[in-house]
C-alpha positions in Angstrom: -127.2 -21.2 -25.2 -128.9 -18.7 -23.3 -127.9 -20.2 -20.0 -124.4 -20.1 -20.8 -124.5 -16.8 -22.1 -125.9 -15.8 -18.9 -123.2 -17.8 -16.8 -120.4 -16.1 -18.9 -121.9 -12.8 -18.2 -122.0 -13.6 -14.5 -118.7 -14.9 -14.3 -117.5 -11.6 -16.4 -118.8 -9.5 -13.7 -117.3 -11.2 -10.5 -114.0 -11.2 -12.5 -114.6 -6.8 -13.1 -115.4 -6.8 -9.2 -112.2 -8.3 -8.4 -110.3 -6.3 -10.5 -111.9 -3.5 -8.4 -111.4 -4.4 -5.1 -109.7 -7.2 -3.0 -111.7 -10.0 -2.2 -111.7 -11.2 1.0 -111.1 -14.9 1.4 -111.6 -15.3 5.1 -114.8 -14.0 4.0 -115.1 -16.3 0.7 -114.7 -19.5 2.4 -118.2 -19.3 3.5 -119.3 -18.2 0.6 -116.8 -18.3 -2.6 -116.8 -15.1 -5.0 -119.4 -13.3 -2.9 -118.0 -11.7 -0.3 -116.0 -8.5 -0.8 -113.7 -6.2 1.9 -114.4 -2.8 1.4 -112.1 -0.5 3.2 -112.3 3.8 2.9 -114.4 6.8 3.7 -118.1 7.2 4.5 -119.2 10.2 2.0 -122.9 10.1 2.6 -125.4 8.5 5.2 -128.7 7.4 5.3 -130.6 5.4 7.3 -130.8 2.4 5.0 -127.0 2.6 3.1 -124.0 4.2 3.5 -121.6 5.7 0.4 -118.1 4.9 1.1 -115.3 6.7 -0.8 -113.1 3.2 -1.5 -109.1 3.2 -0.8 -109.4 2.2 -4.9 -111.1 5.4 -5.6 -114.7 4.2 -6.5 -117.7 5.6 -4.5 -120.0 2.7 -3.7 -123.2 2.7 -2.6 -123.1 -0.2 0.9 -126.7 -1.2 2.1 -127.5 -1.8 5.2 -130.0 -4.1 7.2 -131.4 -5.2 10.6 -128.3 -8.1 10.7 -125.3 -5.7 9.6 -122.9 -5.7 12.8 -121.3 -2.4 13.3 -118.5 -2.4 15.8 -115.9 0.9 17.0 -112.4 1.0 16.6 -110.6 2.5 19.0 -106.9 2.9 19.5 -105.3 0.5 22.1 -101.2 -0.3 22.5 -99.3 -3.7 23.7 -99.9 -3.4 27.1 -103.9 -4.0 26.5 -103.2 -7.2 25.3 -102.4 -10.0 28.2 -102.5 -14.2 28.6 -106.3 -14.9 28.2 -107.2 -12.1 25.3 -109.0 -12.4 22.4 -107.1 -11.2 19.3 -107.2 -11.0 15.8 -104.3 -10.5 13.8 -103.6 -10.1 9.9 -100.1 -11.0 9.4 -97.4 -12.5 6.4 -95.5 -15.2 7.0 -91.5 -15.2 8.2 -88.9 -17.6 6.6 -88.7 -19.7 10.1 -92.8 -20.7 10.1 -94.0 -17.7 12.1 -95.9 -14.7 11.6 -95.0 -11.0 11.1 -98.2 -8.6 12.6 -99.5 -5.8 10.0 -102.1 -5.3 12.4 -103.5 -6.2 15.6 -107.6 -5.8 16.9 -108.1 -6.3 20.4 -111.8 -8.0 21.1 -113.6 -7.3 24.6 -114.6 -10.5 26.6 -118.6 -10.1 25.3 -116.5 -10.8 21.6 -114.2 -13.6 22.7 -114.8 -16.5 19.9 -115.3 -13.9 16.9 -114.0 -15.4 13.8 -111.7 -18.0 15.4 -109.2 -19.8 13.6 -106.7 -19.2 10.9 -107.1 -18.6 7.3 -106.1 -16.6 4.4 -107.2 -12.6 4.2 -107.0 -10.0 1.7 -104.9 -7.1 3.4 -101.7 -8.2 1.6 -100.5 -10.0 -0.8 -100.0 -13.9 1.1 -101.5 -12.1 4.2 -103.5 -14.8 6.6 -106.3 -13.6 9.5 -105.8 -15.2 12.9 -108.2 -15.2 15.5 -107.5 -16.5 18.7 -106.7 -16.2 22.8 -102.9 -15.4 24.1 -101.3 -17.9 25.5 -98.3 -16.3 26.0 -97.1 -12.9 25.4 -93.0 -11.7 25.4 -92.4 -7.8 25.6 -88.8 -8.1 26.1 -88.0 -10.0 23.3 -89.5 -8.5 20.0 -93.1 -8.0 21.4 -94.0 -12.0 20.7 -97.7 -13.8 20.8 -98.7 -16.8 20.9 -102.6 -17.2 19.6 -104.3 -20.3 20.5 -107.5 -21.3 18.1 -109.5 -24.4 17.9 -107.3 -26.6 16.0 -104.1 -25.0 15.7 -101.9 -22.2 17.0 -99.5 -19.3 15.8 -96.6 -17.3 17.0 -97.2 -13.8 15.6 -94.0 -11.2 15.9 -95.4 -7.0 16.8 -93.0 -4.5 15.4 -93.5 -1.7 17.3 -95.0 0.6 14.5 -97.8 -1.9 13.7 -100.7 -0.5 14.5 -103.2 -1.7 17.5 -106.8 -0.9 18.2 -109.8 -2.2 20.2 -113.1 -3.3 18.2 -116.2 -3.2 20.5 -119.7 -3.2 20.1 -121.2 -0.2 18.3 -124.0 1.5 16.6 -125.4 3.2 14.0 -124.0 6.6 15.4 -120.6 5.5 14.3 -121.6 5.7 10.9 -120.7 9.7 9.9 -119.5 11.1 7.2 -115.5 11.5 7.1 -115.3 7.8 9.2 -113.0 5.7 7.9 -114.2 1.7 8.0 -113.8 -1.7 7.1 -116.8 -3.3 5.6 -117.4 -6.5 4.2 -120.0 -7.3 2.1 -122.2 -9.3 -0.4 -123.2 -8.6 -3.7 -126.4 -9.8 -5.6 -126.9 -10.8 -8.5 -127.6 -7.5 -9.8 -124.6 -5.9 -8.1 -125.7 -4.5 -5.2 -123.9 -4.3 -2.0 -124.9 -5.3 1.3 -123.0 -5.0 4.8 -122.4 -8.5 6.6 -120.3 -5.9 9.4 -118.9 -2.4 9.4 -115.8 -1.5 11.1 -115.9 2.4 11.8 -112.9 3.8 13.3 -113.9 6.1 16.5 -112.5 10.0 16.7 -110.4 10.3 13.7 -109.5 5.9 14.1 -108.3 4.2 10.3 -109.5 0.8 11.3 -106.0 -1.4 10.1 -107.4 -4.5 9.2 
């Protein structure tokens, strides 16, 4: 009895969490239930966590250790991306198969391979995450990419007010007070949070994704 009082427990919790934020199921495919996007405003620092002021309104308290990957986001345009990059892309499907961008992240060659393939994501409602190199790429009719992956590939449509950044390497100089980020994380069993990577946006940047 006591082990199933202490599975419902558990499994009350994970269901609060949700309710809180979005989970992230690119993320929970690895791992399911336990990995959570986190995306707001760094209100504190310190050399071990960070306290991010969350787009739902809750102040949470992110740990951070030696394997937390911390990358800028910088503000890029169409013309950065050409045949042969590495892209990622959250996006919502179209009535004729393809994709519709809400965002696109531009990765530098030293990045190339980062989360590649296609799956679900948490940035919308029926939103999926691709990852992938352009195989082709038409300006002139509706800003068009086509994002080649191991296994499988996507046409993904750019309106012209979606937004597009770089992410590159970074530090733990990125990480300031008033920075907006992206972070994902795990939580333990006794709910703490810990950052798998942190997104910060560089000189005033919202990371999109």
């Amino acid at each position: 009895m006591n082990a199933m009082l202490r599975y419902l427990i558990r499994g009350a919790s994970l269901v609060t969490l949700v309710g809180l934020f979005s989970v992230s199921w690119a993320q929970a495919q690895e791992a399911p239930g336990m990995h959570i996007g986190v995306r707001g405003e760094i209100i504190e620092v310190s050399a071990d966590w960070v306290k991010v002021h969350a787009n739902s309104g809750e102040n949470l308290t992110v740990n951070l250790n030696k394997d937390t990957r911390i990358r800028a986001v910088t503000l890029a345009n169409i013309e950065d991306i050409k045949p042969g990059s590495y892209i990622g892309s959250a996006a919502i499907p179209q009535e004729d198969g393809s994709l519709k961008a809400l965002e696109v992240h531009v990765f530098p060659p030293e990045l190339a391979g980062s989360g590649d393939g296609h799956r679900p994501f948490d940035l919308a409602k029926g939103s999926s995450m691709t990852n992938g190199s352009v195989g082709d790429l038409v300006v002139s009719n509706g800003r068009i990419l086509t994002v080649n992956y191991k296994g499988g590939q996507q046409k993904i449509l750019v309106p012209e007010d979606v937004p597009i950044v770089n992410v590159l390497p970074g530090d733990r100089s990125l990480l300031k007070v008033g920075t907006k980020i992206v972070t994902f994380v795990t939580q333990s069993a006794d709910g703490t949070l810990t950052a798998q990577s942190i997104s910060a946006g560089k000189d005033g940047v919202t990371p999109p994704m």
